[in-house]
C-alpha positions in Angstrom: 18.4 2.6 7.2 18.6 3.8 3.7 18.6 7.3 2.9 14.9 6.9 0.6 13.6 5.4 4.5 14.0 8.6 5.7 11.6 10.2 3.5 8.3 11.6 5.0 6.6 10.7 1.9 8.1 6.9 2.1 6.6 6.9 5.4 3.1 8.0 4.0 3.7 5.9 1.5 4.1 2.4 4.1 1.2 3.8 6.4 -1.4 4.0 3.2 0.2 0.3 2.3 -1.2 -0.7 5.6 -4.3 0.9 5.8 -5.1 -0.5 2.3 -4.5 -4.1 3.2 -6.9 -3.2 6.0 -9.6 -2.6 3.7 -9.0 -4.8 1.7 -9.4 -7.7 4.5 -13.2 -6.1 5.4 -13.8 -6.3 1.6 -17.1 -8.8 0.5 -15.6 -11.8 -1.4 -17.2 -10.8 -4.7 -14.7 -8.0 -4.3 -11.7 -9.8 -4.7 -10.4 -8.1 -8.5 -11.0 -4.8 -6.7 -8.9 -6.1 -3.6 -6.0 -7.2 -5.7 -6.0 -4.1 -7.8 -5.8 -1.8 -4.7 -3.0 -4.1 -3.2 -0.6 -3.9 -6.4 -1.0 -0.4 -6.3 -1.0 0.2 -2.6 2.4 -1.4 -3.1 3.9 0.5 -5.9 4.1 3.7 -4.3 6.9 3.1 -1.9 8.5 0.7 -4.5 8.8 3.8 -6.7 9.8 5.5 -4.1 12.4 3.3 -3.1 
């Protein structure tokens, strides 16, 4: 495990990734910019982190 895996706020971080990808599954199709846009930056939190 690296050391930045460790990090509570990594953990946060992984949890809100999957909970976004959640919503963004129950999104309406006409949604699908506002989908994207929360995935890319669901995803660049624990990038950062890391």
């Amino acid at each position: 495990m690296m050391s930045y895996e460790k990090l509570d706020v990594y953990q946060c971080a992984i949890k809100f990734l999957s909970l976004a990808i959640e919503i963004t599954i129950e999104m309406p199709r006409g949604q699908a910019p506002l989908a994207d846009q929360l995935k890319r930056a669901a995803m660049s939190i624990p990038l950062s982190i890391a």
